[in-house]
C-alpha positions as CSV (number, residue, x, y, z in Angstrom):
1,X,107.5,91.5,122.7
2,X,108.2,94.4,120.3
3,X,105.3,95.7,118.5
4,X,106.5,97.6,115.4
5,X,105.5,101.4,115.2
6,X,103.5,102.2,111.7
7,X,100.4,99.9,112.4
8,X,97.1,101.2,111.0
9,X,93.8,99.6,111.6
10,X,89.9,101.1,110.8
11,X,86.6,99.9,111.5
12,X,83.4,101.0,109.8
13,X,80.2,101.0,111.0
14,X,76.2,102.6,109.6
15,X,74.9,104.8,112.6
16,X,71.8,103.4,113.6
17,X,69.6,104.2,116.1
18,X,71.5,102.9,118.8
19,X,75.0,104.3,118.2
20,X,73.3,107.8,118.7
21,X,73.4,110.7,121.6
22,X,70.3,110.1,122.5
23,X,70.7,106.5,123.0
24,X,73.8,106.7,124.9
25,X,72.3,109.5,127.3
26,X,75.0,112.0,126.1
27,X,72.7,114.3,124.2
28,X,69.1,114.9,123.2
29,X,68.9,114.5,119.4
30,X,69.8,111.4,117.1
31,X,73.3,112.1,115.6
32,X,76.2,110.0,116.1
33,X,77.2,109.8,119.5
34,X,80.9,111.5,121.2
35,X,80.7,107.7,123.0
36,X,80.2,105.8,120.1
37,X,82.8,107.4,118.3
38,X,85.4,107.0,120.9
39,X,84.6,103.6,121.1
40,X,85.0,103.0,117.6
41,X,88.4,105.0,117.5
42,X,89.4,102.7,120.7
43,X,88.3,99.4,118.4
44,X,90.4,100.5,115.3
45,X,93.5,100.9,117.4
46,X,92.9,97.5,119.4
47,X,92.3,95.4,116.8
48,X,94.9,96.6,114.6
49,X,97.6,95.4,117.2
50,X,96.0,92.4,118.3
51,X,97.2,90.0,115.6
52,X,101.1,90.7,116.8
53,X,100.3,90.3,120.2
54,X,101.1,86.8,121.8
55,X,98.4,84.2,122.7
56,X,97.1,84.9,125.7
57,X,97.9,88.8,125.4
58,X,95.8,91.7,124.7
59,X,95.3,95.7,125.3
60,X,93.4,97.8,127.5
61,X,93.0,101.5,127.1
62,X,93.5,103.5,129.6
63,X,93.8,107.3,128.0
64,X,92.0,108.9,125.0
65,X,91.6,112.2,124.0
66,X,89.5,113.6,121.3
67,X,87.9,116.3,119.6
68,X,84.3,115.4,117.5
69,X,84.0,118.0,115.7
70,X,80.9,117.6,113.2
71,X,77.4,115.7,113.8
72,X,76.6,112.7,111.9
73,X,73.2,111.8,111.3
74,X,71.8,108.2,111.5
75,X,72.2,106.1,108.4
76,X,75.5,107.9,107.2
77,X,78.8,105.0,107.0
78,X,81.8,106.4,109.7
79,X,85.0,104.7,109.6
80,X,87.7,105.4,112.5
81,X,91.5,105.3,111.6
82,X,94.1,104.3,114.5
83,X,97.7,104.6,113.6
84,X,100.3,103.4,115.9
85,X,102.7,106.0,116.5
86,X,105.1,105.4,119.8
87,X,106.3,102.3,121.7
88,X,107.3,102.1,125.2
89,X,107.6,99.0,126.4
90,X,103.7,97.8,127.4
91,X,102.4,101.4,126.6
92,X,101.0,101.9,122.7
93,X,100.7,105.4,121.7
94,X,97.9,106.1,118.9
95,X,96.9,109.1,116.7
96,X,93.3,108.4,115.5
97,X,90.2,110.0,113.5
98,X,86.9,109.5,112.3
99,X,85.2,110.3,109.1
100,X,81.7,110.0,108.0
101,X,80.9,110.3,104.4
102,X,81.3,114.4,104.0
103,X,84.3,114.5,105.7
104,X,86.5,114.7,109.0
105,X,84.0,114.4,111.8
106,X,86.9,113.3,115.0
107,X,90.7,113.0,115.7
108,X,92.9,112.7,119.0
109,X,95.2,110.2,120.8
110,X,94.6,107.0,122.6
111,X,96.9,105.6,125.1
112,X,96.5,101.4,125.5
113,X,98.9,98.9,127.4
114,X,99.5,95.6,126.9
115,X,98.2,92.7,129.3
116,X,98.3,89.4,129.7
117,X,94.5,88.3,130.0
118,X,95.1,85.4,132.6
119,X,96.1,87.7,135.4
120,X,94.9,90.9,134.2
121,X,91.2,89.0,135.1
122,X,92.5,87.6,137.9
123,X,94.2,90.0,140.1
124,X,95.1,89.3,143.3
């Protein structure tokens, strides 16, 4: 399976109480999270590949790296960019970022490989 380089996805979300450092135990004030944003990044770049993926296939991260560079405080919409950039067989190279609504707030890389989900959950 070939999965063509150029593939952009985003997802948005509102930071709510929940998606803050101080709910995720990785700070002590409510702002936006450095977990919440990766895992946004890392759901941008999954989804975006997922529809050329064959049934019964999927991805799995396995390397990010990322700089958040600017708090964002609850209420304020961030949307996370994922831009497939490299091919290597399995391994899916992404540049990604985040944004909230003054500006640039995250970027890096994200490494993912494609599985197949029947024996990736059943190893033996």
């Amino acid at each position: 399976m070939e999965i063509p380089t150029g593939i952009k996805g985003s997802k948005t979300i509102k930071v709510q109480e929940k998606d803050t450092a101080l709910a995720h135990g990785s700070g002590t004030v409510e702002v936006f999270a450095t977990p919440a944003m990766v895992a946004l990044m890392e759901n941008a770049a999954q989804s975006s590949v997922q529809p050329h993926l064959p049934e019964g296939y999927t991805t799995v991260g396995t390397e990010i790296s990322v700089k958040h560079i600017k708090a964002t405080p609850l209420h304020q919409q961030v949307k996370a960019h994922s831009e497939l950039i490299r091919t290597e067989g399995k391994k899916l190279s992404f540049n990604i970022e985040a944004h909230d609504e003054q500006g640039n707030i995250g970027f890096g890389t994200h490494t993912r490989y494609i599985v197949e989900m029947k024996i990736f959950n059943n190893p033996k």
